[in-house]
MIFI-665220 format. One line per field, with one value per residue: x negated, z negated, y of N, C-alpha, C in turn; residue in one letter; residue number from 1. Coordinates in pm, 1 decimal. Each point is the difference from the previous one (the first is absolute). Example, Ala and Ser with C-alpha at 12.3 -4.5 7.8 and 13.67 -1.06 7.14 Angstrom:
2
neast <- (-1319.0  35.0)
nup <- (-780.0  72.0)
nnorth <- (-569.0  105.0)
caeast <- (89.0  -82.0)
caup <- (0.0  -6.0)
canorth <- (119.0  119.0)
ceast <- (-90.0  77.0)
cup <- (0.0  -73.0)
cnorth <- (120.0  109.0)
aa <- (A  S)
i <- (1  2)
//
This chain:
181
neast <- (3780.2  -87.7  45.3  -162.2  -14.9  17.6  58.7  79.6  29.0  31.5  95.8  82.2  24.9  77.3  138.5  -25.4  3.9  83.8  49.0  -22.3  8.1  137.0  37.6  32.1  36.8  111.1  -8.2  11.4  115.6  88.6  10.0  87.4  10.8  71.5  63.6  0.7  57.8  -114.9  21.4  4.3  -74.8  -157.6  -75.9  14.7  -81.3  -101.6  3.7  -4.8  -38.7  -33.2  -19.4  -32.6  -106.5  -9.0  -5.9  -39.6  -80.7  -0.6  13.3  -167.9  -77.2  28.9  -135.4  -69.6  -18.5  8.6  -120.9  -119.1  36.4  12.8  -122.7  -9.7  42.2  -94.3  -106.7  51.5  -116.8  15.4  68.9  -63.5  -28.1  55.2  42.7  34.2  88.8  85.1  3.0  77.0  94.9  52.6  28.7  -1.3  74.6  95.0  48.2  30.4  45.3  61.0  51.5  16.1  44.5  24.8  42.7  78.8  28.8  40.4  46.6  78.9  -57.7  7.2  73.5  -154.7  8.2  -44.1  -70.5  14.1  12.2  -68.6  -73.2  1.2  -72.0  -72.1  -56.8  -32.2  -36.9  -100.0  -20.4  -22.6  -119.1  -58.6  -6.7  -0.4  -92.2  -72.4  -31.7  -61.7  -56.9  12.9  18.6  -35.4  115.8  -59.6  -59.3  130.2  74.8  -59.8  -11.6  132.6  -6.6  71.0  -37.5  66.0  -65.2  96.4  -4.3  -13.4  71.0  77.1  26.9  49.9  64.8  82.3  8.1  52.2  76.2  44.6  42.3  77.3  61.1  92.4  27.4  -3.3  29.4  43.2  21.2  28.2  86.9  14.6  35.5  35.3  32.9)
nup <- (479.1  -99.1  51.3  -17.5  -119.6  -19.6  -143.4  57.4  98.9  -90.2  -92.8  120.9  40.0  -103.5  -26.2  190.5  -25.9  -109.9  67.6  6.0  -86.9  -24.5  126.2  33.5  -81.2  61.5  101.4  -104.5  -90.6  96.2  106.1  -109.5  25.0  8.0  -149.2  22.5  -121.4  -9.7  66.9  -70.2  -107.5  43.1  76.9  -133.5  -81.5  158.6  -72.5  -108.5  36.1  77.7  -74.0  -111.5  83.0  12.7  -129.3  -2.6  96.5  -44.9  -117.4  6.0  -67.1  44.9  100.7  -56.7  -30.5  125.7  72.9  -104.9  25.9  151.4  -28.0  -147.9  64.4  110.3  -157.7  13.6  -1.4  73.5  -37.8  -33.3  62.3  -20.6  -28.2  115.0  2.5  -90.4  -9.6  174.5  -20.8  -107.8  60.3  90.4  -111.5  -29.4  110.9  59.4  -101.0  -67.3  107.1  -24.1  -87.8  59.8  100.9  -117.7  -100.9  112.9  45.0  -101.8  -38.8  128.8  -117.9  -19.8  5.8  70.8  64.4  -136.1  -40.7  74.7  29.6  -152.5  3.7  74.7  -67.9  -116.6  37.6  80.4  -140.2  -46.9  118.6  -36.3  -153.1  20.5  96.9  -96.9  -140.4  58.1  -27.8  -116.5  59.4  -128.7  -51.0  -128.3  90.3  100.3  -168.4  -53.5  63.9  55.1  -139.4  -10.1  -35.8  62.4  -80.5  76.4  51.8  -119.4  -111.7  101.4  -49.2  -127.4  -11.5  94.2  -40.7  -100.5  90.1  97.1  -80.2  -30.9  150.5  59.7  -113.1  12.6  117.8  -67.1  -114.2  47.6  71.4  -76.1  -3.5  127.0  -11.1)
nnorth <- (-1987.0  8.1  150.0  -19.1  52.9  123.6  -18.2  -92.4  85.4  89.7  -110.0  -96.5  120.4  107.8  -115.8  72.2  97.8  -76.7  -48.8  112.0  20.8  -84.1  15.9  123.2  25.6  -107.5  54.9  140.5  -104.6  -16.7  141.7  55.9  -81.2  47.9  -39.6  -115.2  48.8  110.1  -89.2  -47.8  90.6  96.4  -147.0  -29.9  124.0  25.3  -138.9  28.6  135.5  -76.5  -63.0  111.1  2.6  -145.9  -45.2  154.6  -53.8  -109.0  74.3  -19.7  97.0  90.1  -102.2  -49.2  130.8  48.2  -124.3  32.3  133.1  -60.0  -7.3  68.3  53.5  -33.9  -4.8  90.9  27.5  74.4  -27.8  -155.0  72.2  124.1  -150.8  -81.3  115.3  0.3  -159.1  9.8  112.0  -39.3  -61.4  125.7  101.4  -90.6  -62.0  136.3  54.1  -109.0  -7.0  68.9  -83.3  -117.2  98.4  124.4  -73.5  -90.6  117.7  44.5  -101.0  -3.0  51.7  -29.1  87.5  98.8  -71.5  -62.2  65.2  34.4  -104.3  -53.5  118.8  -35.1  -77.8  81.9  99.6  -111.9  14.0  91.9  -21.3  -160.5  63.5  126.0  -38.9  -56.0  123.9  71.4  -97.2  -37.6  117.3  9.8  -4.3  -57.4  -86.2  -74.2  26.4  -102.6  -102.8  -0.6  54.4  97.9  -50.5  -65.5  -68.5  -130.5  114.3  54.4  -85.1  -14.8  131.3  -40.6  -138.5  32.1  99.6  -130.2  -125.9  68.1  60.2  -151.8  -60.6  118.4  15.6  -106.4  16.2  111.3  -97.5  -99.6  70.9  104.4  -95.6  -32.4  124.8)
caeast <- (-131.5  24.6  -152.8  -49.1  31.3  -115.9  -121.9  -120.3  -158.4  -66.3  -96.0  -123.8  -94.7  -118.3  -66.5  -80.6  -86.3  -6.6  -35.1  -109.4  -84.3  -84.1  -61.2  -190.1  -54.2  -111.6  -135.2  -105.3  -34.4  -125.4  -89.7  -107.2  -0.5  101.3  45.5  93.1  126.2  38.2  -26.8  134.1  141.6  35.6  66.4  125.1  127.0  68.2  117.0  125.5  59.6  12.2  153.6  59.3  65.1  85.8  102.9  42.3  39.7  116.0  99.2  62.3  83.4  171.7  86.6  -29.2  101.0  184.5  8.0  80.6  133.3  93.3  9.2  53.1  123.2  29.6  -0.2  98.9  -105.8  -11.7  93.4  -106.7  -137.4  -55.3  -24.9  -107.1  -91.3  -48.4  -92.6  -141.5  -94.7  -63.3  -90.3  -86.8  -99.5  -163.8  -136.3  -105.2  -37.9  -92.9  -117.8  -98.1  8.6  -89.9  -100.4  -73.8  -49.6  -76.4  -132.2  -55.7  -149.2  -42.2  43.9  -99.5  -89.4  82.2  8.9  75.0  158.1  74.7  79.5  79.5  137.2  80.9  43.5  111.3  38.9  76.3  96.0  128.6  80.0  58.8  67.7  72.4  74.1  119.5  121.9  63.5  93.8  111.4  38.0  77.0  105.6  -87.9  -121.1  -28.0  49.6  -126.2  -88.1  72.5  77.3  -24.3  -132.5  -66.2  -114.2  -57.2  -61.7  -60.7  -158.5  -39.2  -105.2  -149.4  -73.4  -39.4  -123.9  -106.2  -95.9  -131.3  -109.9  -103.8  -107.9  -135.0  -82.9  -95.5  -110.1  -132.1  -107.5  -86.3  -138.0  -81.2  -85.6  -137.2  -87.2)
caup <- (-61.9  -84.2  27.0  -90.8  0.5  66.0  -91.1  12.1  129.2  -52.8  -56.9  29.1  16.7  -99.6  1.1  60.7  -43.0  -110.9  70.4  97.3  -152.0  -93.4  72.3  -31.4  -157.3  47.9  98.2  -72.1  -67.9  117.9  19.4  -120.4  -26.6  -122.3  15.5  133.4  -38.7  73.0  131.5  6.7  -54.9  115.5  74.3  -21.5  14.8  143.9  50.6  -43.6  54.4  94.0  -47.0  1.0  108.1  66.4  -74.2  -30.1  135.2  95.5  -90.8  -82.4  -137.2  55.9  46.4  -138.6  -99.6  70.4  -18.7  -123.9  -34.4  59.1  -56.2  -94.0  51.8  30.9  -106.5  -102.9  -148.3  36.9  -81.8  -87.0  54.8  -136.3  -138.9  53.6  20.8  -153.2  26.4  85.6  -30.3  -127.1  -0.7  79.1  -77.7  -159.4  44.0  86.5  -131.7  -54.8  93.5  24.0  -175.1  36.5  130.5  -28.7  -84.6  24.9  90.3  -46.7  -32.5  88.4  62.1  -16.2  119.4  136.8  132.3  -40.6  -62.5  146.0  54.7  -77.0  6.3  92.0  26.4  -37.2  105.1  86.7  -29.2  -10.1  88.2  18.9  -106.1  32.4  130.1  -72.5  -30.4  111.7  92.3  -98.4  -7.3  -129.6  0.0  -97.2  67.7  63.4  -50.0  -73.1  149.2  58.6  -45.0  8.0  -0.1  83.4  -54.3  91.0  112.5  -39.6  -20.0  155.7  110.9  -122.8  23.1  151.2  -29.3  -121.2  70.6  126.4  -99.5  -2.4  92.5  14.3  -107.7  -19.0  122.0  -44.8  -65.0  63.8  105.1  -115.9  -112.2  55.2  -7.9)
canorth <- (16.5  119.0  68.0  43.4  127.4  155.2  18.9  -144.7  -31.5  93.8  -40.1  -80.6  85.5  -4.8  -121.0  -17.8  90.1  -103.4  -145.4  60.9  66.8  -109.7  -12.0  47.3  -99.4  -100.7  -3.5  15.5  -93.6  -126.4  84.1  29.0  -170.6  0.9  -107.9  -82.7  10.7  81.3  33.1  -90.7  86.6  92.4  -36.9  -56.6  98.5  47.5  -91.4  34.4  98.7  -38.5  -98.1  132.7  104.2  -68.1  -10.4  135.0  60.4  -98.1  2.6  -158.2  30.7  53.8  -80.3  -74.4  24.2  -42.5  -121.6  -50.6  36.1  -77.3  -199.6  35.2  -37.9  -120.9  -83.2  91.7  55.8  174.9  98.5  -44.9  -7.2  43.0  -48.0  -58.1  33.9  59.0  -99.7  2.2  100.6  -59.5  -114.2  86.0  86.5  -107.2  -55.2  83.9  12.2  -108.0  -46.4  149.8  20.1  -157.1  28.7  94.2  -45.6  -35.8  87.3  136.9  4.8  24.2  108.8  67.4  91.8  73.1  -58.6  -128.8  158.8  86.5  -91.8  -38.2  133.9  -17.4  -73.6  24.1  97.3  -111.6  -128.8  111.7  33.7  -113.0  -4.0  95.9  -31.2  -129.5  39.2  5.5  -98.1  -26.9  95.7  -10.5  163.6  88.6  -26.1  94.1  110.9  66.6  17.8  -0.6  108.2  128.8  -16.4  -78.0  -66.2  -87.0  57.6  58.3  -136.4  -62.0  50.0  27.0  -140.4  2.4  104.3  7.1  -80.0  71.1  71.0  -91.8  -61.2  149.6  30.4  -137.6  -1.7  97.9  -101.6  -105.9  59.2  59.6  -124.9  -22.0  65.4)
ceast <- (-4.5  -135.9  -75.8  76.3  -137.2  -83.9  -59.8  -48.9  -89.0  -114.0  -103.3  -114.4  -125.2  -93.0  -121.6  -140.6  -81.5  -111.0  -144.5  -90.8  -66.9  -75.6  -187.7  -14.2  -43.3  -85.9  -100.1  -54.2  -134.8  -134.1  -128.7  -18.6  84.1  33.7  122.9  143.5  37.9  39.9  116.4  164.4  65.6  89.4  135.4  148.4  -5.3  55.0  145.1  12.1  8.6  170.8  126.1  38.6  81.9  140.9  111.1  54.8  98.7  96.9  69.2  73.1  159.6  84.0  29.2  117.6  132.0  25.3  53.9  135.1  81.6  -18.5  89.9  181.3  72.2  35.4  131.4  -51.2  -6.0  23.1  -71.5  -138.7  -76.0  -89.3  -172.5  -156.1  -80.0  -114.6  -138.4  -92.8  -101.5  -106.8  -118.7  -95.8  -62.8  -75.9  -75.9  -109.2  -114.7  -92.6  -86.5  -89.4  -155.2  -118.6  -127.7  -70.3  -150.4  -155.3  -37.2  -172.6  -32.2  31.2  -70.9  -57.2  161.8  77.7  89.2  118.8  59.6  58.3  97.3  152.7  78.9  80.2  174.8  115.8  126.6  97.9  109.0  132.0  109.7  130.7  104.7  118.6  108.3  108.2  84.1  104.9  86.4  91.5  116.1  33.2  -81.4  -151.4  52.1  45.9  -168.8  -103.6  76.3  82.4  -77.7  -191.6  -102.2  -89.0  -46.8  -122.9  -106.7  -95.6  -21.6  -121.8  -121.6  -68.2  -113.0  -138.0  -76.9  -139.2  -46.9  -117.5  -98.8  -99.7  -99.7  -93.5  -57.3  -74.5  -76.4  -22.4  -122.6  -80.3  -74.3  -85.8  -95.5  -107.5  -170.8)
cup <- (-73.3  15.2  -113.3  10.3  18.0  -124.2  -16.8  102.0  -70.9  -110.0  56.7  101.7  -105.7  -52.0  50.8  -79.6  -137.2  53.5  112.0  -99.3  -28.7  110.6  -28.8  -105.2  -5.2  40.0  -44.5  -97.7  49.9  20.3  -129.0  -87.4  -180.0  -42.0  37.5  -48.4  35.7  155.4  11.4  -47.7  110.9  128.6  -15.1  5.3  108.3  53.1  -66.5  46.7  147.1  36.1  -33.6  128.9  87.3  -86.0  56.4  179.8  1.2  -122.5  -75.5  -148.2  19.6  56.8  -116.0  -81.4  45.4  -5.2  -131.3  -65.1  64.3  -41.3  -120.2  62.4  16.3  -57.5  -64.7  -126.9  13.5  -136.9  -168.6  42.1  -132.5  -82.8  79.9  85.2  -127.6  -25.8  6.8  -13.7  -118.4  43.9  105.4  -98.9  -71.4  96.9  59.8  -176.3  -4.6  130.8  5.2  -143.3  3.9  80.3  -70.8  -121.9  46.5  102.8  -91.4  -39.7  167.2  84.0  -59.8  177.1  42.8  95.3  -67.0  -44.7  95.3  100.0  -70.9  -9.4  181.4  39.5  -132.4  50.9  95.8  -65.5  -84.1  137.6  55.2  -78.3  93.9  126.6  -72.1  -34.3  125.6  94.5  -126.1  -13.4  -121.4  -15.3  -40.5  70.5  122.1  -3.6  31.3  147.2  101.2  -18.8  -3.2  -32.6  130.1  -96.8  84.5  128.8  -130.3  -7.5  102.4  70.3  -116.6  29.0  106.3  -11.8  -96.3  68.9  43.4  -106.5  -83.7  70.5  49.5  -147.8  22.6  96.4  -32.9  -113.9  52.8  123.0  -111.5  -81.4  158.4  48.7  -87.3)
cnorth <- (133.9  80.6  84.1  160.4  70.8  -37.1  -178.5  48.8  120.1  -117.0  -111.4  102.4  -28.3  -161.6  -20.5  68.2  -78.5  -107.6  49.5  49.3  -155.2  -137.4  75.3  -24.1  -132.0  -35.0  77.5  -59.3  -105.9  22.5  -35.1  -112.0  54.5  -125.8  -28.0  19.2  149.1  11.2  -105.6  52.2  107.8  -82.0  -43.9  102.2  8.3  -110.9  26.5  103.4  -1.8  -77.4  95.4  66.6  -63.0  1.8  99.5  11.5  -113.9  -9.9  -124.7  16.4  -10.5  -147.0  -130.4  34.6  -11.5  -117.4  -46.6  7.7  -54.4  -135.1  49.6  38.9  -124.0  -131.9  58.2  9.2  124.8  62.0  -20.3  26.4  77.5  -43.2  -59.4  133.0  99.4  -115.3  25.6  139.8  -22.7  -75.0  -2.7  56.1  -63.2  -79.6  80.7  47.4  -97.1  -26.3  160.7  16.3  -65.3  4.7  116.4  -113.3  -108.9  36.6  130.7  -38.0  26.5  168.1  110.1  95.8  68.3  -89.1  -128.2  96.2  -0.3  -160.4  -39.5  94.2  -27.3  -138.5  -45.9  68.6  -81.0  -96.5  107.9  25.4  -103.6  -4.0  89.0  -93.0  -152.8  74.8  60.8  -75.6  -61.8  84.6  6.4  148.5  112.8  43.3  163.8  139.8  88.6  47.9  96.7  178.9  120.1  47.5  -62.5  -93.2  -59.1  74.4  75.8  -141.5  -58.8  73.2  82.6  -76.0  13.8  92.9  14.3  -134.3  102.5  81.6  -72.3  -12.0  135.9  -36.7  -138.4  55.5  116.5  1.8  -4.8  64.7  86.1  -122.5  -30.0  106.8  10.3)
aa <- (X  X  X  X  X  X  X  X  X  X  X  X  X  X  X  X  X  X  X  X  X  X  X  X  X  X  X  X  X  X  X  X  X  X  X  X  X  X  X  X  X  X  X  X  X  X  X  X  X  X  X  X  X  X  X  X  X  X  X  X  X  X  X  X  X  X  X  X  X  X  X  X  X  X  X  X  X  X  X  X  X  X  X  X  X  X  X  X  X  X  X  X  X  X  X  X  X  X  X  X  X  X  X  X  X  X  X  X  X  X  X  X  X  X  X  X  X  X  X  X  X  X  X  X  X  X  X  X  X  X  X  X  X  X  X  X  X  X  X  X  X  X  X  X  X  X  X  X  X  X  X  X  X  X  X  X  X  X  X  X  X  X  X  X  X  X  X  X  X  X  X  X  X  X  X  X  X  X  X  X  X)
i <- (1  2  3  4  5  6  7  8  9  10  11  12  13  14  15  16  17  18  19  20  21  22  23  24  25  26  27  28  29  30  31  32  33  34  35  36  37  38  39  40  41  42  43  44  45  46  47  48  49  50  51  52  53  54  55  56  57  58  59  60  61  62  63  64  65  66  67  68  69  70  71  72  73  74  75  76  77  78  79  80  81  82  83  84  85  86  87  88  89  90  91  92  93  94  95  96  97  98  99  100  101  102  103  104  105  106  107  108  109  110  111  112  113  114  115  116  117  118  119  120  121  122  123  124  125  126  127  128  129  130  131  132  133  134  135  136  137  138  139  140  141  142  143  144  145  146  147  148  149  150  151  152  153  154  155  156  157  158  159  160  161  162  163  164  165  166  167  168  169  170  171  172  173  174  175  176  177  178  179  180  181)
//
């Protein structure tokens, strides 16, 4: 079995902290009879970050990716994997694109006020982070030159991500407690 390392229990830590923000954001959503997509976006990221902290403590990333690479052995494709995962990376970014392209085109007339910005920003927020953990797992040469190298990127947008939601959900909930005043 493969053990999380010091900085996954460092990040499904913070996960916790993510998923505990947009947690009170929901329930202030509720609370303040917000509408119902807010309270659905907040709950939704503390299910995905919830899913995160599990991901990160039982090392499913690490184990997935060994898995795959031994099926890719096994097939004796290892050595072609390149081409298929040049593919799949492709084919991650235009649909995460067009589906984000689609999602902003069809709600921007609703992304009138504070309180519709700020869910909408987090909840992009969440599907950046989905994007990140795919490339992640395609792990393409160039992908993890880029995440993986002397820069770190992957832990910098892992844990921007991670702290641009929580600044969402703090800032929605003091919105909105300031709007019921």
């Amino acid at each position: 079995m493969i053990e999380p390392s010091a900085l996954s229990l460092f990040a499904a830590f913070f996960y916790a902290a993510v998923a505990g923000a947009s947690i009170h954001a929901g329930r202030i959503a509720v609370q303040s009879r917000q509408a119902r997509w807010h309270r659905s976006v907040f709950f939704a990221i503390a299910v995905l970050f919830a899913f995160l902290i599990a991901w990160r403590v039982l090392a499913v990333e690490d184990i997935l990716r060994e898995v795959m690479r031994e099926q890719l052995r096994g097939e004796m494709v290892y050595d072609g994997r390149r081409e298929m995962q040049r593919l799949i990376a492709s084919a991650i970014i235009v649909l995460v694109a067009l589906g984000g392209f689609a999602l902003v085109f069809r709600i921007r007339a609703s992304l009138r006020g504070r309180r519709n910005q700020i869910a909408v920003a987090a909840a992009g927020g969440s599907a950046a982070m989905v994007l990140l953990i795919a490339l992640r797992l395609v792990s393409f040469h160039w992908i993890d030159a880029a995440l993986y190298g002397p820069l770190k990127l992957n832990w910098f947008i892992d844990l921007g991500l991670g702290l641009a939601i929580m600044v969402a959900a703090l800032a929605y909930t003091k919105v909105v407690r300031r709007a019921r005043r």
